[in-house]
Structures are given as structure tokens and as C-alpha cells.
C-alpha positions as CSV (number, residue, x, y, z in Angstrom):
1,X,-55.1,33.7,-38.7
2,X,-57.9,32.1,-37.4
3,X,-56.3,28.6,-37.3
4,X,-52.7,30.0,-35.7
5,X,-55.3,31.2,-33.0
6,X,-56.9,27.9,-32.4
7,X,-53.4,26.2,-32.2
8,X,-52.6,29.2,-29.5
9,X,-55.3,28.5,-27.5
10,X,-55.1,25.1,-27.4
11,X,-51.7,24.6,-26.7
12,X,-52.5,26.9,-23.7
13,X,-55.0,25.9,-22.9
14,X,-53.6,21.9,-22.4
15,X,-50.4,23.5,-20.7
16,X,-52.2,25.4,-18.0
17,X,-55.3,23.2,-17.5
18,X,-55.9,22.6,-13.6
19,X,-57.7,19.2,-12.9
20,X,-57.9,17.2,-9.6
21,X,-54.6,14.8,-8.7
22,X,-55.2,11.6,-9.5
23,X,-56.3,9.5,-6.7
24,X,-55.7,5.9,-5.5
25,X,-59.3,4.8,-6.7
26,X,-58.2,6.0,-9.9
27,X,-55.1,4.6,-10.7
28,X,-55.1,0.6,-8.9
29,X,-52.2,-1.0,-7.9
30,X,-50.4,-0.8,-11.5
31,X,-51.2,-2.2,-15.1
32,X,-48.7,-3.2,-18.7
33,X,-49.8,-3.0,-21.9
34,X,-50.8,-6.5,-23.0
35,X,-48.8,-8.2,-25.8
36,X,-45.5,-5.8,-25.1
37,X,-42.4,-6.8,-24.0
38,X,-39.4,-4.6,-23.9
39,X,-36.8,-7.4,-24.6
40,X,-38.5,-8.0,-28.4
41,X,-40.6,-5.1,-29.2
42,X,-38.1,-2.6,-29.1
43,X,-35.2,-1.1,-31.2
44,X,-31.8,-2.6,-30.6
45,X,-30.1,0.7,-31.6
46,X,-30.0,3.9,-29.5
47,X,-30.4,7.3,-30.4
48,X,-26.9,8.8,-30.3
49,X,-26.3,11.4,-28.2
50,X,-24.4,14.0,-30.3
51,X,-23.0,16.0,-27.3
52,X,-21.4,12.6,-26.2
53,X,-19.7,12.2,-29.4
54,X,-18.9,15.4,-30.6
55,X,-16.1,14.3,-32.9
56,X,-18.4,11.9,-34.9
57,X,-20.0,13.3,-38.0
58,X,-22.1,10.4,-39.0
59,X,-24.4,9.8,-36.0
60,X,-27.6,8.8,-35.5
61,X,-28.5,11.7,-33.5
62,X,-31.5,13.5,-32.7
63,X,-34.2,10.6,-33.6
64,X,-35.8,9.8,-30.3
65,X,-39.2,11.2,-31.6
66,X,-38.9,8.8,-35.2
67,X,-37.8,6.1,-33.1
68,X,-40.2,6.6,-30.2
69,X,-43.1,6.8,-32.9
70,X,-41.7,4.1,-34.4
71,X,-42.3,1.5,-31.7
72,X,-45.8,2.7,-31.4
73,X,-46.7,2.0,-35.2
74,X,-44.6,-1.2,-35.1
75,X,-46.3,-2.5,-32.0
76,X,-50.0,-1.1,-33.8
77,X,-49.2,-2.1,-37.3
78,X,-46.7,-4.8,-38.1
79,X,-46.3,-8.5,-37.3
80,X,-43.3,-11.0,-37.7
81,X,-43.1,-13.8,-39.7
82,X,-40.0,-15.9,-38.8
83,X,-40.6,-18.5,-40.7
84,X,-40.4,-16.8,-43.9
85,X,-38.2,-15.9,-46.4
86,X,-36.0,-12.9,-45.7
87,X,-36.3,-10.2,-48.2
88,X,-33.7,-7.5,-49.2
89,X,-32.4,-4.5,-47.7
90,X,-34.9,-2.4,-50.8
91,X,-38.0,-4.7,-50.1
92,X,-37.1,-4.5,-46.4
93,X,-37.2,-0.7,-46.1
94,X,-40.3,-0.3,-48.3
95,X,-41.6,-2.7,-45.5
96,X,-40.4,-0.4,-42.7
97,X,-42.0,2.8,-44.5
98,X,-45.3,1.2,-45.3
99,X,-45.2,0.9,-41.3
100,X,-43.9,4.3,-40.9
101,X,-46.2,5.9,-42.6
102,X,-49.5,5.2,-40.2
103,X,-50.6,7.8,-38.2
104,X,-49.3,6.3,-34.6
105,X,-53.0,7.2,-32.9
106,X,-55.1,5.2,-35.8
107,X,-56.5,2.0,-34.1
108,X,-54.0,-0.8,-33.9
109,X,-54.8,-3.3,-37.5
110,X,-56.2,-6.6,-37.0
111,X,-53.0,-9.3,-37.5
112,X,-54.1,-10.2,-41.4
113,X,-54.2,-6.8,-42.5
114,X,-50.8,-6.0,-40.6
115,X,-47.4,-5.1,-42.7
116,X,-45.9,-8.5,-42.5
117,X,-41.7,-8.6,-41.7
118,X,-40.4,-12.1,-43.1
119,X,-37.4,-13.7,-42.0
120,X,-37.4,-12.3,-37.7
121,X,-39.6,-13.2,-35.0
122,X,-39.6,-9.5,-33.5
123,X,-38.0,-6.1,-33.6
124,X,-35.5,-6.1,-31.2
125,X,-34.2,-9.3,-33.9
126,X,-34.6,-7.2,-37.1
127,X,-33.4,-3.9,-36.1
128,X,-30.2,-5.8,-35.1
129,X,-30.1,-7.4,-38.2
130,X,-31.1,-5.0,-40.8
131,X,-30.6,-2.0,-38.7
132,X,-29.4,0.1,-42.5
133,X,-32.7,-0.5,-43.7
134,X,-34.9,-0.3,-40.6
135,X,-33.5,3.7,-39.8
136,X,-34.4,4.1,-44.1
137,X,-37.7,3.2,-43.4
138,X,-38.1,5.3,-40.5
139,X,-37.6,8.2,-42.8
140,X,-35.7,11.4,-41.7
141,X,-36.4,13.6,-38.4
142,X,-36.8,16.6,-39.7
143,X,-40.7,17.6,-39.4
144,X,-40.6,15.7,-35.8
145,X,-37.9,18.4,-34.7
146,X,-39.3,21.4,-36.2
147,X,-43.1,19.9,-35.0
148,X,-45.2,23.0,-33.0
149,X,-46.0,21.0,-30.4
150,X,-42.5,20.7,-29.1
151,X,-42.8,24.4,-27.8
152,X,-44.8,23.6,-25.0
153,X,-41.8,22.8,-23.1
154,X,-41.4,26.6,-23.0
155,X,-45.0,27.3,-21.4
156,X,-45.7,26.9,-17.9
157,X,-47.7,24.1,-16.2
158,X,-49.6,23.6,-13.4
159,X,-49.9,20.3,-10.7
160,X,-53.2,19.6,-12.1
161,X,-52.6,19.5,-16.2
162,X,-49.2,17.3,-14.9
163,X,-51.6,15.0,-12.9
164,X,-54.0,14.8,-16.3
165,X,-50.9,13.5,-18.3
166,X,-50.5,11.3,-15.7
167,X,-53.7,9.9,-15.1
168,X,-54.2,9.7,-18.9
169,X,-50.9,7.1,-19.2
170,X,-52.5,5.1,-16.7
171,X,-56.1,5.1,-18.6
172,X,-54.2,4.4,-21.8
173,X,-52.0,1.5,-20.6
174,X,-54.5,0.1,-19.1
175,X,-56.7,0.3,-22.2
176,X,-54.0,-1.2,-24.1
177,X,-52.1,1.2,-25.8
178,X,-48.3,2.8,-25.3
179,X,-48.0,6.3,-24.4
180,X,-45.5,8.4,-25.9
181,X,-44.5,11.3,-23.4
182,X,-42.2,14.5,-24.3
183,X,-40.3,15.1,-21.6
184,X,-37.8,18.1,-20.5
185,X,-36.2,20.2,-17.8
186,X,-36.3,23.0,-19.6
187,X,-34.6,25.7,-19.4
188,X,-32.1,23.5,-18.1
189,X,-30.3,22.2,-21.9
190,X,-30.3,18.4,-20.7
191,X,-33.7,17.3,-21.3
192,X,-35.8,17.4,-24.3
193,X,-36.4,14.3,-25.6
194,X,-39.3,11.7,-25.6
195,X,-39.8,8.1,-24.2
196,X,-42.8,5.8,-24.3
197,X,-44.8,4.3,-21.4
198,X,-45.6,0.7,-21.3
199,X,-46.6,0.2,-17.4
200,X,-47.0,1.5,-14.6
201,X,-47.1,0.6,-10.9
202,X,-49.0,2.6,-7.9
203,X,-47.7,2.8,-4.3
204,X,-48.6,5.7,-2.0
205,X,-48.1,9.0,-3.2
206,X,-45.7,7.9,-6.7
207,X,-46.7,6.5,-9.9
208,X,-43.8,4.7,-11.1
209,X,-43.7,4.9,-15.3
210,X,-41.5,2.4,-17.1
211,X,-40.8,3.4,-20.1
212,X,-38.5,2.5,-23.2
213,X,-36.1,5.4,-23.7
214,X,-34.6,5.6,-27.6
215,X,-31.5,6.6,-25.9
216,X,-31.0,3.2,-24.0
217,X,-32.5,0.4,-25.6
218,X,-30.7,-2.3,-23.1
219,X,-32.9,-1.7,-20.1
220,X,-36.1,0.2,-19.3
221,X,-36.1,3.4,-17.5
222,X,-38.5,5.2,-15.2
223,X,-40.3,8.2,-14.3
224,X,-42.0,8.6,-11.4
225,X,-45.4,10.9,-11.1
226,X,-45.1,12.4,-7.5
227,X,-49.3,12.8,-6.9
228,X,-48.9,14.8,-3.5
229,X,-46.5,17.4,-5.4
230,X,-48.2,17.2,-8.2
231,X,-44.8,16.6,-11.1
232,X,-42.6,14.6,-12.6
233,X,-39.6,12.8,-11.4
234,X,-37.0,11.7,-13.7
235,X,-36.0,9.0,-11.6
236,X,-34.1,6.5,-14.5
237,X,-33.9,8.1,-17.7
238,X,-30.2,7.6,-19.6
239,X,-27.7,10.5,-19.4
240,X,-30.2,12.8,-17.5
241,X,-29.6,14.1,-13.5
242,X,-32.6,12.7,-11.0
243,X,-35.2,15.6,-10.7
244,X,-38.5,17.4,-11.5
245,X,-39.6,17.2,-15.2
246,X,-42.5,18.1,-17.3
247,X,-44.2,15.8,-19.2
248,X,-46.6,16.0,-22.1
249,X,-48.5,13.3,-24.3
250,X,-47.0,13.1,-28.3
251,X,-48.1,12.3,-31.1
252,X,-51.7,10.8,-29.7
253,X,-54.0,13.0,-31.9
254,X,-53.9,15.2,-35.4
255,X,-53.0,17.9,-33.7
256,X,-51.1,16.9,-30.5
């Protein structure tokens, strides 16, 4: 019981924590993280959207937190090798879950002791080409949609904890590293999903996010941190109205 009360806490606790908004001297004019690029070092398939196919039974549906995860341990743990031999679809999927299988918040490896993926010079080139094997690898979605920490879309948040997700993207993109937010409209049912941040750009009172959205892999999307209302602004996210959102960091720690 002890430990069900520690989770409690904490996830209150990081829902409903107050800290100042982020300020100009803070943030700087805008930063990417180094070494990503949307066009290669992302997935050429989408998460399908199951409401907009509702007479499909064999959809890829509900994987935006494998595949959103997955970018973050591909772009932390893998390299390309196109000048090697290709592999098959077995050798190829025990590639992808060897990749899979890192915690996404362990340090990114140094390139020799990276998974190596023979045969394609990035992602966006394999997961067009061996895109049966890659979603394999991945592994199921399961545990990701039954995960605790998903609940905190139901809790309440204040400007300030919205402003510390915020102003922790920025320190972590401009440290290097992708951000994976969760982000919903909830109670609305048209939001609850999850993107990744990869740059950000400052100007006045909005903090413009890019991010890569598993649900449209053909062109980033953005959200927009509003600093003088303290929120979220879905401004280009695919299939979702423009408006207020929550966000919240994923999948950065053991136990968030």
C-alpha cells in the first residue's frame, strides 16, 4: 500500500505543481535537437486512426505511444548501415526489438555499440521498406495503453506545472534529447494521444513546439505553449480541432 501511495502522491503532486512561467531569458530565440531530421528519422507509416476506418479490422490502430517511443530509442540506440548487406524479415525484427527493448530515458549509446540496421541509410527508408517487420519489432501496445501514468489526463493542472512541461522541452531539446509529450483535451473524446518534440522556436508570448505526430508522418505538426495564459495550444496536430490542451512529459523516467 505504501508504494500505491507514493505513485498517488506523485502523480499529484506533478499534476498540480505551481512554478513561475517561463520567461524570455529562459527559453532564447528557439533551439532543434542536433543530428534529427524529420524527413529520415521518422516512421513512414501512421498510426491508424480506428474511428476513421471503422469498417477495417486489421488496422494499425492505437500505437502512437510504441511508435512515439520508438523514434526516441531509434534516434538513442540504432545506426544505419547502407552499405551493407540487407538481412531478412526474422533477422530484421530481432534487430528492431533489440532496439525496442532500451529503456527510451537511458543515455543515447556511443555509434560502435549502437544496434546496427544493414541494407538503409535511415528510418524513414526502412520502415518503408520492411514496414512487416519494423511494427514486429516494436512489439504490441498493450502495457503502453493500460500504463498508470496515462490517468493524469483526468487530474487537473495548473498554468504553472503546464509552464514546467514546457520549459523542461526547451531544456531538453536544447540539451539534445526528443521530448515525448502526452497530450489530450480531455474530457473532450478527440485527444489522447502522444507526439514528440524536436524544436522549438520563441516569439513573444508563444512557444511554438514542432513535433512528429505518429498519426501524420508526412509533415511535422505543432503546438504552441501560450506563456501569458499559461497552456497548450494545439495549433497543427492531425485530425484534432485548434484549442487548449494539456500536456505532460512520457516515458522520461522509471516511473513517468
Amino acid at each position: 500500500m505504501r508504494v500505491f501511495g507514493l505513485i498517488a502522491v506523485t502523480l499529484l503532486t506533478a499534476a498540480c505543481a505551481t512554478v513561475p512561467l517561463a520567461g524570455p531569458g529562459e527559453v532564447g530565440a528557439g533551439a532543434a535537437t542536433p543530428g534529427f531530421a524529420f524527413a529520415t528519422d521518422t516512421f513512414a507509416f501512421p498510426n491508424e486512426i480506428r474511428a476513421r476506418h471503422p469498417d477495417h479490422d486489421d488496422l494499425y490502430a492505437n500505437y502512437c505511444f510504441v511508435l512515439a517511443r520508438g523514434v526516441r530509442q531509434f534516434f538513442r540506440f540504432a545506426r544505419f548501415d547502407p552499405s551493407a548487406p540487407r538481412l531478412s524479415r526474422a533477422e530484421y525484427v530481432a534487430r528492431v526489438s533489440a532496439v525496442a527493448r532500451r529503456a527510451p530515458w537511458e543515455p543515447a549509446l556511443p555509434p560502435d555499440e549502437r544496434v546496427v540496421i544493414p541494407g538503409y541509410a535511415s528510418l524513414r527508408d526502412f520502415s518503408r521498406a520492411e514496414e512487416a517487420a519494423v511494427k514486429a519489432g516494436l512489439g504490441g501496445r498493450f502495457w503502453t495503453l493500460v500504463h498508470w501514468s496515462n490517468w493524469r489526463v483526468t487530474l487537473p493542472v495548473t498554468g504553472g506545472h503546464q509552464a514546467s512541461v514546457a520549459q523542461e522541452a526547451i531544456d531538453e531539446i536544447r540539451a539534445g534529447r526528443l521530448v515525448q509529450l502526452l497530450v489530450t483535451n480531455w474530457p473532450k473524446p478527440e485527444l489522447n494521444h502522444t507526439v514528440v518534440a524536436y524544436a522549438y522556436h520563441a516569439a513573444g508570448n508563444d512557444v511554438e513546439f514542432r513535433v512528429w505526430d505518429p498519426n501524420d508522418p508526412s509533415s511535422p505538426g505543432t503546438l504552441v505553449f501560450r506563456r501569458d495564459l499559461g497552456r497548450f495550444w494545439a495549433s497543427r496536430l492531425h485530425d484534432t480541432e485548434p484549442g487548449p490542451i494539456r500536456a505532460f512529459r512520457m516515458y522520461y523516467s522509471w516511473l513517468l
